[in-house]
N, C-alpha and C positions, 0 to 999 in steps of 0.2 A: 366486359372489363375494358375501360381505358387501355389507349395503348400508350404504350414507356414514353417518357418525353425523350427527345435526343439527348446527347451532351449539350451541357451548357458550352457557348461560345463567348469566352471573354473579348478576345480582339474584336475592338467597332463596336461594343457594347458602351454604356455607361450605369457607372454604379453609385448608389448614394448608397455614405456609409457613416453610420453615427460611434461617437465614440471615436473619432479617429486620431487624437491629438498623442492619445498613449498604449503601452499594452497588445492586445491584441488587435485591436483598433488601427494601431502605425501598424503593424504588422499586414494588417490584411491589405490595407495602402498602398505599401511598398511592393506586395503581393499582384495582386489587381493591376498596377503600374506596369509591371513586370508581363503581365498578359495582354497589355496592350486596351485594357479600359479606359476610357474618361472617367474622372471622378470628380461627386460632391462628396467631400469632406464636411464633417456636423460634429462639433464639438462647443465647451463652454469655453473651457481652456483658450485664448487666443493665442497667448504667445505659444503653446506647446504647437499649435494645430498650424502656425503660421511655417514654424519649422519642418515640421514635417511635408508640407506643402513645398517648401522651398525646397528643400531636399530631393522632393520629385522632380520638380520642374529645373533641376540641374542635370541631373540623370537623366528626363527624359525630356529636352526642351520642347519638342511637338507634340506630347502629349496635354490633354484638357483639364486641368487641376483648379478647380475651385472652391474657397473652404467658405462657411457660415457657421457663425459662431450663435448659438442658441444656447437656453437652459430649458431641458426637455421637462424640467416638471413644471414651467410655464404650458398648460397646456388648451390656454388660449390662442397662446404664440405660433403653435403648428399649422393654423392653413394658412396665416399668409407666410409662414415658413416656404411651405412647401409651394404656393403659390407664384414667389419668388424663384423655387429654384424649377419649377415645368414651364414659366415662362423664359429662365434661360437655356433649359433643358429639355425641352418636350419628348423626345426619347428615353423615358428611363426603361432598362432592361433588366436591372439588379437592385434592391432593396435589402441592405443588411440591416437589421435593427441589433446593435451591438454594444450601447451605451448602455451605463448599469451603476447606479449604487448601492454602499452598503450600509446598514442599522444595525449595532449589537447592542442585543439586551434581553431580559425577558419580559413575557405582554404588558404585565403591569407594571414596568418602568416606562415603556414609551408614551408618548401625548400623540394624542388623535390628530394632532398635524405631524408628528414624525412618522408613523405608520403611514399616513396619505401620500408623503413626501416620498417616499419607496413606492408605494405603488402608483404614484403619478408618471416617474420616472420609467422604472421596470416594467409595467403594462400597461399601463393608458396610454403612454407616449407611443410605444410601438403599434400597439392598436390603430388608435389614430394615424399614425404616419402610413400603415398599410391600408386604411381606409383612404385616405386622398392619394397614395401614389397607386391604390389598385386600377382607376381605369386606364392610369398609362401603360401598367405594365401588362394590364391585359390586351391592349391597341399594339403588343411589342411579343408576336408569338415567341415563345423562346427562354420568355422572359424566369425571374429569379427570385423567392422573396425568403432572407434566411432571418430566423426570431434565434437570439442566444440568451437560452434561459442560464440553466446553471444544476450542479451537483446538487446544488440544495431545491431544483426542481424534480428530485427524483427522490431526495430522504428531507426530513425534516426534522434539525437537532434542536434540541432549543437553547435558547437566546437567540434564535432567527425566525422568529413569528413573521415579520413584516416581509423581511426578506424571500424565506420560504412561500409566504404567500402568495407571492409577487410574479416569484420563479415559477411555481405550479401553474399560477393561471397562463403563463404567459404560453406555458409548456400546452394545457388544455386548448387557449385558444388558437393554436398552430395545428396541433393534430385536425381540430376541426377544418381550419381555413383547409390544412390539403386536401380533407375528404370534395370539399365542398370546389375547390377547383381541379382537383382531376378530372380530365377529358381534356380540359381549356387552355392548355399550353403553357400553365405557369405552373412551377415547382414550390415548393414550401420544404427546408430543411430545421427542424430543429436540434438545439446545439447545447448539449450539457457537457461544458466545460466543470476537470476536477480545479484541482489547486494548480493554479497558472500564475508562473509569476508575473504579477502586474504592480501597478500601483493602488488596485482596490485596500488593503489591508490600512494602506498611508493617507487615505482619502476617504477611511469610511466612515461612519459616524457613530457615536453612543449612546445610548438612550439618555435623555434628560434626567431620569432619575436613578442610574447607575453611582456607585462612586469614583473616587480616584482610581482605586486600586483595582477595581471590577473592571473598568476600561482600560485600563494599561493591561491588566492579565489577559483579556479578550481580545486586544489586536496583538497583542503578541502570540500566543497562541492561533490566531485569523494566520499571522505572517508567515508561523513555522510549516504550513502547511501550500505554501503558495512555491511550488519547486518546479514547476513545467514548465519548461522556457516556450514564454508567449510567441517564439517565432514560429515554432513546431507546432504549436496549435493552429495558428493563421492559415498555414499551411495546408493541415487537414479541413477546416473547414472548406477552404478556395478547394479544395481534392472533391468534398462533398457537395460544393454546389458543381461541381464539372459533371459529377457522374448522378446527380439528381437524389442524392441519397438523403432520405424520409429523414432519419436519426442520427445522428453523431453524440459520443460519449467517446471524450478526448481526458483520456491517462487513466492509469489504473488506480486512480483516487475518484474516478467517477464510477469507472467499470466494476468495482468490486462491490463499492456498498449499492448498485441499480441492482448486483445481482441478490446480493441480502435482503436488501429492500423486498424484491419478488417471491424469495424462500420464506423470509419471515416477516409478515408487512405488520405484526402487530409487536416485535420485538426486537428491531435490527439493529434499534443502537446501544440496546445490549449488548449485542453479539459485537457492533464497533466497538463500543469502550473497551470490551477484552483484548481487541486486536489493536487499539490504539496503543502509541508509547502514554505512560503517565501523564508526561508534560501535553499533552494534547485535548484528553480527554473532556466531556463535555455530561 
């Protein structure tokens, strides 16, 4: 058996981290800063990511803060992404893959570019990005690589075909990558966040062929459920990659239906719909 990795060491590390303009994203930023990281910030957003950037580098003027603005389901765009940022960074030590969109609808409303468009984003990007930052962080004993699937990488409601799919694989390809690097001194945490208040809900998109009122009821509903202040998340995760921890399931909007999910994996959102209020149900 492998033996345990140590604690993750933030201070003197550097961490790329995508997603970081909003959410849990700033959160983990501000987080990371706070521990004494350098950071690549990777968002689309500029003006959010330029902020939050700025914000560091007031607070922490000697710290190493630098953003790129990408659109991760360009995913031609990622090796000279990434190329760019190990030429300015040759050390990297921590890899969060934490950028994420959303799709409502059911299968047969979406277009075969709008499901691709989720899963470009959701796991081909992170994929890829752990593909070319994996031989630096293996040259970086110590090192860190966290994949943030999602609640809906544990149950699958529908009208989240795309999404769910996205989250499971991303979920599968993390369990594997850790089996496949234990021994070799790099970690692999995955991350099912429940409903976290972020700006997903306000940013996510609806199937082409939904209508009016099917998309206003569906992000509203998405919204009512988004109640976990994204600080507290950030938080645990930076907690989970300190102590090397495999799994993380962040609120009791994750933790409950992973455990239904396991009791009754052919009937659970039965068993949710009972326990949801009315206004939520799916």
């Amino acid at each position: 058996m492998p033996a345990a990795l140590a604690p993750y060491r933030f201070a003197g590390g550097t961490a790329v981290l995508t997603g970081a303009a909003s959410g849990m994203g700033e959160q983990m930023a501000y987080g990371l800063a706070a521990r004494g990281s350098a950071l690549v910030l990777v968002d689309r957003d500029a003006d959010r990511l330029a902020a939050v950037a700025d914000r560091i580098r007031k607070d922490r003027p000697a710290l190493t803060v630098d953003t790129y603005v990408a659109d991760l389901a360009d995913t031609a765009g990622l090796e000279p992404l990434v190329a760019r940022i190990t030429e300015a960074h040759p050390r990297v030590t921590l890899l969060i893959n934490n950028a994420g969109v959303a799709l409502g609808g059911r299968f047969e409303q979406l277009t075969a570019e709008e499901f691709d468009w989720v899963m470009a984003v959701n796991f081909r990007a992170p994929v890829a990005l752990t593909r070319l930052f994996l031989p630096h962080l293996l040259r970086s004993p110590g090192s860190h690589i966290v994949n943030v699937s999602s609640l809906f990488g544990l149950i699958a409601p529908p009208g989240q075909t795309a999404y769910a799919a996205s989250k499971f694989a991303l979920r599968g390809f993390s369990d594997a990558l850790r089996h496949e690097l234990a021994g070799r001194a790099t970690g692999v945490t995955t991350v099912h966040p429940g409903g976290i208040r972020t700006r997903i809900a306000e940013t996510a998109r609806v199937a082409a062929g939904t209508t009016e009122a099917e998309a206003r009821a569906g992000k509203e509903n998405f919204a009512k459920l988004l109640t976990y202040p994204a600080d507290k998340a950030a938080e645990q995760i930076l907690g989970a990659v300190r102590t090397r921890r495999a799994r993380l399931l962040i609120a009791p909007s994750a933790v409950v239906p992973d455990l239904l999910a396991r009791l009754f994996p052919a009937s659970y959102m039965t068993v949710l719909n009972r326990l949801r209020p009315s206004g939520t149900r799916t």
